[in-house]
C-alpha positions as CSV (number, residue, x, y, z in Angstrom):
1,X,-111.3,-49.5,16.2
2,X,-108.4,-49.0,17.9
3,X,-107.8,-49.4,22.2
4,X,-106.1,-47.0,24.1
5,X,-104.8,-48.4,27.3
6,X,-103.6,-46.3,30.2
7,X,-100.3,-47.2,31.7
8,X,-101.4,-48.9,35.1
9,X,-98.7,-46.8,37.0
10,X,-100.5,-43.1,35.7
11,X,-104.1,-44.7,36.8
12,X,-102.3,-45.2,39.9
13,X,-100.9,-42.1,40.3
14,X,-104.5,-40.5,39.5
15,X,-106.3,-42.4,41.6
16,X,-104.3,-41.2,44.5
17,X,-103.6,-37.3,43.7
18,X,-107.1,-37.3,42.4
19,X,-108.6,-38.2,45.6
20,X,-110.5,-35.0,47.2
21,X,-108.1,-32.7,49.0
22,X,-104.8,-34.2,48.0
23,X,-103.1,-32.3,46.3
24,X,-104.0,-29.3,48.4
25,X,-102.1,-31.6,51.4
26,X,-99.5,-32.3,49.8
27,X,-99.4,-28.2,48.4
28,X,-99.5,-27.0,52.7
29,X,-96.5,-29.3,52.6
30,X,-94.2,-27.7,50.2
31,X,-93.2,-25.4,52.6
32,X,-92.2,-27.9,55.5
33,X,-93.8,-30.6,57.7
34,X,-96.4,-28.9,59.3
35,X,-98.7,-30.3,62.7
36,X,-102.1,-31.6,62.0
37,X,-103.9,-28.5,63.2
38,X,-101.9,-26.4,61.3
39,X,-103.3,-28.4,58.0
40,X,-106.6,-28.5,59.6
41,X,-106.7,-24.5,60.0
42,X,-105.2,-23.9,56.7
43,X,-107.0,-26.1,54.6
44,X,-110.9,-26.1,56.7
45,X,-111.0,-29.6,55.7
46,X,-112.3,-31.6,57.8
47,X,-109.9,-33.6,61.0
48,X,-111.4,-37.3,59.9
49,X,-111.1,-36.7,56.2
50,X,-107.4,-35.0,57.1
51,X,-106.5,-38.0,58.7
52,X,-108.0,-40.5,56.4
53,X,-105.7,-38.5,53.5
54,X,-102.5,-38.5,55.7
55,X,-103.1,-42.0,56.7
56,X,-103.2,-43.0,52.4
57,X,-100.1,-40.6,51.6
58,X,-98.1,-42.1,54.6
59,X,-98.6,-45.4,52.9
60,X,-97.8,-44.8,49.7
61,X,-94.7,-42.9,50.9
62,X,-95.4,-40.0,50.2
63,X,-95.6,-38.1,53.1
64,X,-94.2,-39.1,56.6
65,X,-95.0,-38.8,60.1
66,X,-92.7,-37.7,62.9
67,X,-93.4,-38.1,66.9
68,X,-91.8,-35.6,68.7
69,X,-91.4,-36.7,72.4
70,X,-92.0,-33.4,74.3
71,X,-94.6,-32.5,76.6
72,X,-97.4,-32.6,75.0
73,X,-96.1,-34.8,72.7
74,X,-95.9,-33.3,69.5
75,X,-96.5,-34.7,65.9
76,X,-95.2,-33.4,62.7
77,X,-95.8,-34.3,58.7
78,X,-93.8,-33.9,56.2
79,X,-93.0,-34.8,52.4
80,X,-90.6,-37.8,51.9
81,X,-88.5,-37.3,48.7
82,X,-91.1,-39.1,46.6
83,X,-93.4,-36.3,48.0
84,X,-91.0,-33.2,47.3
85,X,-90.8,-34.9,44.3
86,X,-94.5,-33.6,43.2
87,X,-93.3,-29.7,43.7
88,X,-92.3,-29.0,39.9
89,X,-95.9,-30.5,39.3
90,X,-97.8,-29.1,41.6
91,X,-96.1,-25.2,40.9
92,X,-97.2,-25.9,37.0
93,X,-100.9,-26.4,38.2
94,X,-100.8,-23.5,40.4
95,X,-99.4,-21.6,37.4
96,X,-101.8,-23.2,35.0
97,X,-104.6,-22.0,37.8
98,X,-103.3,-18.2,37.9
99,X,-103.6,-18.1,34.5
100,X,-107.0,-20.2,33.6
101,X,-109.1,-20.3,36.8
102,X,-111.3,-17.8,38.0
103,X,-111.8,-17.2,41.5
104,X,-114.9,-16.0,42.9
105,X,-114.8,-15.2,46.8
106,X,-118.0,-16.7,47.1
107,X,-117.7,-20.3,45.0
108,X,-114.6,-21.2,46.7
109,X,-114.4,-25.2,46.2
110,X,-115.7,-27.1,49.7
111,X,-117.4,-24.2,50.9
């Protein structure tokens, strides 16, 4: 019998993106670096879990985070170009969603 073996960089890759609410950070992102309550309203996941997430994409690079010395201070996240470089990806599984996903108002996932 022949073994398959996974490339170590995909299981990598999949490791991180697969971990829960990921991809839907990184998706909020798209559009522009976005404040941490921003991604906390948008997303209702929860602020330790949001911050546990941020914390891994920030050191894999993929997203970054920007202090912005005002009063309050103000901080920002946003994609890095390893980040922005997830887009055409993450547009195909949103297209592969419109077309093979049904969405019930009630079964929405996390809720």
């Amino acid at each position: 019998m022949e073994h398959l073996h996974i490339c170590p960089r995909f299981e990598q890759a999949i490791k991180m993106l697969g971990k829960r609410w990921t991809g839907l950070i990184i998706h909020q992102l798209l559009d522009g670096p976005k404040r941490f309550s921003v991604l906390e309203a948008s997303t209702s996941i929860s602020g330790r879990v949001l911050s546990d997430r941020l914390k891994d994409l920030e050191q894999n690079g993929v997203v970054t985070r920007t202090i912005i010395p005002e009063t309050p201070v103000r901080i920002e996240y946003s994609l890095t170009a390893k980040g922005q470089a997830l887009k055409p990806i993450l547009k195909e599984i949103e297209n592969w969603s419109e077309n093979w996903i049904e969405f019930e108002q009630d079964n929405r996932i996390g809720q």
